[in-house]
C-alpha positions in Angstrom: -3.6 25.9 11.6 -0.4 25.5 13.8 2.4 23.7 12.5 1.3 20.1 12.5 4.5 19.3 14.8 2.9 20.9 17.7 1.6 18.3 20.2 -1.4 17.6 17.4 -3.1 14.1 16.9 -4.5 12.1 14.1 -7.1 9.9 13.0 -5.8 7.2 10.7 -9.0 6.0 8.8 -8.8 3.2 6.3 -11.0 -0.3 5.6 -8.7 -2.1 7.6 -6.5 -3.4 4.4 -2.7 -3.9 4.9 -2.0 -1.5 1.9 -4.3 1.6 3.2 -2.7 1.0 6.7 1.1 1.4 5.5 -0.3 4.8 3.6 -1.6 6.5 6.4 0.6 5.4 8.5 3.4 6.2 6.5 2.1 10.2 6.3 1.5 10.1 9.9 5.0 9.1 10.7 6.8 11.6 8.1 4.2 14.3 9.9 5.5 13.6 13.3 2.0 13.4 14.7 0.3 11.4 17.5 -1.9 8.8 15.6 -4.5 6.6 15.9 -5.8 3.7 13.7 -9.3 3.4 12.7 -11.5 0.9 10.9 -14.5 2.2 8.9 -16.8 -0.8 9.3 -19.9 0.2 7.3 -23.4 -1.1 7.0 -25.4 -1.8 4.0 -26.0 0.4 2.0 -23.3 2.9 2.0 -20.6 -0.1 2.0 -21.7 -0.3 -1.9 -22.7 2.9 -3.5 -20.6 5.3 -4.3 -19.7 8.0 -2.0 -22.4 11.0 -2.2 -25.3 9.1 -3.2 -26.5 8.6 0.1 -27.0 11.1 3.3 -24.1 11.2 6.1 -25.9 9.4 9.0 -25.2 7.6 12.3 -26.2 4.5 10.5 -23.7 4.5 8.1 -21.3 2.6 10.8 -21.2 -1.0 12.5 -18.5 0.7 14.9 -19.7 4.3 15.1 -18.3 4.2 18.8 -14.9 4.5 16.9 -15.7 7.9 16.0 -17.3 9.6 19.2 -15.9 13.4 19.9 -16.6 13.1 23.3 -13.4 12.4 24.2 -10.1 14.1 22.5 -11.0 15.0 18.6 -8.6 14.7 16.3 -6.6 17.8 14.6 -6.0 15.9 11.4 -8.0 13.2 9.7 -5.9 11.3 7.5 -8.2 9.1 5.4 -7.3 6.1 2.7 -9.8 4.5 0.1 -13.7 4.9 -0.4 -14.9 4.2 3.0 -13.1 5.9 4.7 -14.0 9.1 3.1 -17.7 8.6 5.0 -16.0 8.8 8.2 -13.8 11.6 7.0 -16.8 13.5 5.7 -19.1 12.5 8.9 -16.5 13.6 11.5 -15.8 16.9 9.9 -19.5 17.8 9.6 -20.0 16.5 12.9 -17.1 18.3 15.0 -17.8 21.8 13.7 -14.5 22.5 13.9 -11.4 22.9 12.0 -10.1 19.5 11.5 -7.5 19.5 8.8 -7.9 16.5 6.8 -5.9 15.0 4.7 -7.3 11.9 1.6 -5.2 9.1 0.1 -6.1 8.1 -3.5 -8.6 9.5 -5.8 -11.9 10.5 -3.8 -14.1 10.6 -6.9 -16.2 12.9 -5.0 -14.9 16.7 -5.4 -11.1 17.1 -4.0 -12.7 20.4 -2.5 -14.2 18.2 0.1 -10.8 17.8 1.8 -7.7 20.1 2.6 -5.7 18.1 0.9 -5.8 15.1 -1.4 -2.8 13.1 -2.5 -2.9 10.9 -5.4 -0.6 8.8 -8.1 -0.1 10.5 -11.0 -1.9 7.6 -12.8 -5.0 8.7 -11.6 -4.4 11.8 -13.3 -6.1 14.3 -10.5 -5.4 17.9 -10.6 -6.0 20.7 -8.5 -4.3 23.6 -6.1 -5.3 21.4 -3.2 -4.2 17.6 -4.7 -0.4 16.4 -4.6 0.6 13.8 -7.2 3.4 10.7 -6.5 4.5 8.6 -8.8 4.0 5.7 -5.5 1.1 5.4 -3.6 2.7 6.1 -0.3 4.2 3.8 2.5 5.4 3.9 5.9 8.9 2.0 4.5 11.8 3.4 6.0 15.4 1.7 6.6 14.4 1.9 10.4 11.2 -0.1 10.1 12.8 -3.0 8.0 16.3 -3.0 10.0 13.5 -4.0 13.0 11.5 -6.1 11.7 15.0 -8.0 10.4 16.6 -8.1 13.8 12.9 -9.7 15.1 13.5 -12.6 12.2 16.9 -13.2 11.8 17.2 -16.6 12.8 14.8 -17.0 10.2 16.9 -15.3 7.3 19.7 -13.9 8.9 21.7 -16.9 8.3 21.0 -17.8 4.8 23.9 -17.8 2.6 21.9 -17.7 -0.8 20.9 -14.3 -2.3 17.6 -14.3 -0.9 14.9 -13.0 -4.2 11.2 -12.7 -2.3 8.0 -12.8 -4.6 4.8 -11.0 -3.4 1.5 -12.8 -4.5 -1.4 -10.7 -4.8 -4.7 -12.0 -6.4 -7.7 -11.1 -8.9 -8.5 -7.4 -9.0 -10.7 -5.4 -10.8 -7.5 -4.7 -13.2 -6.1 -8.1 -13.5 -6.9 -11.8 -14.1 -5.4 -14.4 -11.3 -6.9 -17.4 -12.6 -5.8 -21.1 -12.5 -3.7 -21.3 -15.7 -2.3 -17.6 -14.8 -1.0 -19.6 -11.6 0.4 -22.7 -13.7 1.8 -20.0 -16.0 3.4 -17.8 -13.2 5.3 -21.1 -11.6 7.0 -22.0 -15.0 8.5 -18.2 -14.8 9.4 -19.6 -11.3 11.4 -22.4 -11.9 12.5 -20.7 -14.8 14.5 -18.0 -12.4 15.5 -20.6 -10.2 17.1 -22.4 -12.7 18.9 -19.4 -14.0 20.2 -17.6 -11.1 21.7 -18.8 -7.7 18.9 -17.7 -5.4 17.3 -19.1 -2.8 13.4 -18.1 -2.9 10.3 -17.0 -0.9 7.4 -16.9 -1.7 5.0 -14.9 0.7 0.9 -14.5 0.2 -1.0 -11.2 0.4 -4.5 -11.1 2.4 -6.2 -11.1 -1.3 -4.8 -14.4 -2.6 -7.3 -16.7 -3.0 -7.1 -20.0 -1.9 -6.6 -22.5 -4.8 -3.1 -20.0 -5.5 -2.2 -20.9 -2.2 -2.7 -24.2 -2.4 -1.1 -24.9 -6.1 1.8 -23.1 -5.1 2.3 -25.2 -1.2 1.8 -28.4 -3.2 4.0 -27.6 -6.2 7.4 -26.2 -4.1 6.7 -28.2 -0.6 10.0 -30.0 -0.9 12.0 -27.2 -1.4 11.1 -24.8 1.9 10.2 -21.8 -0.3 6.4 -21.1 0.2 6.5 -18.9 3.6 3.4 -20.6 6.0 4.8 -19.0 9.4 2.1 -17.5 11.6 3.6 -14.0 11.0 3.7 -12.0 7.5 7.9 -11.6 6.7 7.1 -9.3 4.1 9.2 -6.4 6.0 11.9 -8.5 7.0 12.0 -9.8 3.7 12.7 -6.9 2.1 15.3 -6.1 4.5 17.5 -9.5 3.9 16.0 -9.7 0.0 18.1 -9.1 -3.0 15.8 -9.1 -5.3 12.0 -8.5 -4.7 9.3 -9.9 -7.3 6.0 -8.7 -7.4 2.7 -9.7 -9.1 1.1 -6.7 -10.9 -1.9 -6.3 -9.4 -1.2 -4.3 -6.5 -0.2 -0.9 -6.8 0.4 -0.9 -2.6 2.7 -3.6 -2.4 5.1 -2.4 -5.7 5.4 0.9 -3.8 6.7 -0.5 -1.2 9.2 -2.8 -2.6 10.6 0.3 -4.7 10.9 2.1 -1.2 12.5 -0.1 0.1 15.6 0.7 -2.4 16.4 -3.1 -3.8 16.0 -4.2 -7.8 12.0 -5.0 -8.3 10.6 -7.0 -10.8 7.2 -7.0 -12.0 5.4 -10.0 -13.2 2.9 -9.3 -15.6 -1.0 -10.5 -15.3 -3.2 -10.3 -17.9 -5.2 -7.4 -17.6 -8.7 -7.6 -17.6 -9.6 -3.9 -18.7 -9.0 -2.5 -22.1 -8.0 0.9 -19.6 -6.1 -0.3 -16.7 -4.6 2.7 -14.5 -2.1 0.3 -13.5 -0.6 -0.4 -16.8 -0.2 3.0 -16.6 1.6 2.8 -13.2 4.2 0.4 -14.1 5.0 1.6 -17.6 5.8 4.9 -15.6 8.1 2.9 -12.8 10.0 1.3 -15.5 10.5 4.6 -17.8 12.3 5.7 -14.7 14.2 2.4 -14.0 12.3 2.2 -10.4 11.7 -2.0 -11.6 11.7 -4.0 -14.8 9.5 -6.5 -16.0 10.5 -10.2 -15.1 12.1 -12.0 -17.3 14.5 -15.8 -16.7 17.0 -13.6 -15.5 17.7 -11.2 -12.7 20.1 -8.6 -12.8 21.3 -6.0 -10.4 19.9 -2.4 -11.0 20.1 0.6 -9.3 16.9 2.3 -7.4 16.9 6.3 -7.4 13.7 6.5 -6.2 13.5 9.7 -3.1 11.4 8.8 -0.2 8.0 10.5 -1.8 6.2 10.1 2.0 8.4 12.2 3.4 8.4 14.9 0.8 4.3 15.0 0.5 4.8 16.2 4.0 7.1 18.4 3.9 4.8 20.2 1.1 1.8 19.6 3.5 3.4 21.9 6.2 4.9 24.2 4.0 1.4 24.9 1.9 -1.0 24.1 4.9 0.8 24.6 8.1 0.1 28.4 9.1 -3.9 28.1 8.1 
């Protein structure tokens, strides 16, 4: 295959969540490619059972127009999560050709299935064609955030306060996110409030559920610091932030606070598995001083974390580029 700088294009395929969409995103950015985005919408029952169980077929997809050849097929499929690995499977089988493709996150079919497979080292894959991060990967550069900043500084731009964003997530298959986890996680709140000079945001991932949202607005709705602007700040956030908090649930959302090169704080949720890779994930981030677990008071430490997005790239072309 040429080098992938060469006038080639991409397929972005995710589920459609914000965290899949900054992963493939981010690796089609540090590639340089053309890209598009595309949803996986699938119909029952391949949107439930695992990957392999059934046959690839046309009926696998509500929006199988998405993924017609007729027109200009991709040269690289670049797929995130476990529907998206139909699409990749369908397309490759279906184009006869040699699309190069590329998976995000562990497949748990066979990593031979793809060219390439890149993974966290939690989820302790191995093989000549996988390449482990310690992040899941982002599309977080200085770049992006200095833009989105610029689009909401009259927003943030003038605030005097040390700004210190926290990132809600919700219940996961890893974590609990319960009512008294909520009444619990606002008494670590007002704990930092009261203990450093900051002024706080608090800003809501697609997966919170509702009654978090709404104890959260109720408790803090005199003091302007739940965000409930039609537009996400997370970006811009991170951009004006001095510290960034973040609830542990979401593996997506801590990777891209480290990226973005400020003092992260994790705020433990119970864990609802006896095994939870994400334990695993964190203990790993703070062995390395990427964040520290929350406590009343924040203090300034230093990020060395390299931009791993870029360098899974770089290792793409070099191992992949001349096939």
């Amino acid at each position: 295959m040429n080098n992938f700088k060469t006038n080639k294009l991409a397929w972005c395929l995710t589920d459609g969540s914000a965290g899949m969409i900054s992963q493939v995103r981010g690796l089609a950015e540090a590639l340089n490619v053309s890209y598009e985005l595309k949803e996986v919408k699938l119909n029952f029952p391949w949107n439930k059972l695992p990957v392999n169980l059934l046959p690839l077929s046309n009926k696998m997809f509500k929006n199988l127009e998405e993924f017609s050849l007729d027109g200009k097929a991709p040269d690289i499929l670049i797929s995130c999560g476990k529907r998206s690995i139909y699409a990749s499977l369908f397309i490759k089988k279906k184009s006869n050709s040699s699309i190069f493709s590329i998976h995000i996150q562990n497949p748990k079919i066979n990593t031979n299935n793809f060219d390439v497979v890149v993974v966290p080292s939690h989820d302790k894959i191995y093989g000549q064609n996988v390449i482990t991060t310690d992040l899941a990967i982002n599309h977080i550069t200085p770049k992006l955030l200095v833009k989105h900043a610029e689009e909401m500084k009259d927003s943030f731009g003038s605030i005097q306060k040390p700004i210190c964003t926290v990132f809600i997530g919700g219940k996961s298959r890893n974590y609990k996110f319960d009512q008294s986890n909520v009444i619990e996680l606002a008494k670590t709140l007002d704990k930092v409030m009261n203990n450093n000079n900051v002024q706080m945001f608090i800003v809501f991932s697609r997966r919170t559920d509702e009654f978090i949202k709404d104890y959260l607005k109720k408790k803090y709705s005199k003091q302007n610091i739940v965000w409930e602007g039609k537009e996400n700040p997370y970006l811009a956030l991170m951009h004006y932030s001095k510290y960034l908090i973040c609830t542990s649930d979401s593996v997506s959302i801590i990777s891209e606070s480290v990226s973005a090169k400020k003092p992260v704080f994790i705020y433990k949720l119970p864990t609802s598995k006896r095994n939870n890779r994400i334990e695993s994930f964190i203990s790993t981030l703070v062995k390395k001083n990427y964040v520290k677990i929350l406590s009343d008071r924040l203090e300034d430490h230093s990020n060395s974390y390299e931009n791993e997005t870029t360098e899974v790239a770089k290792t793409i072309n070099e191992r992949y580029s001349n096939q």
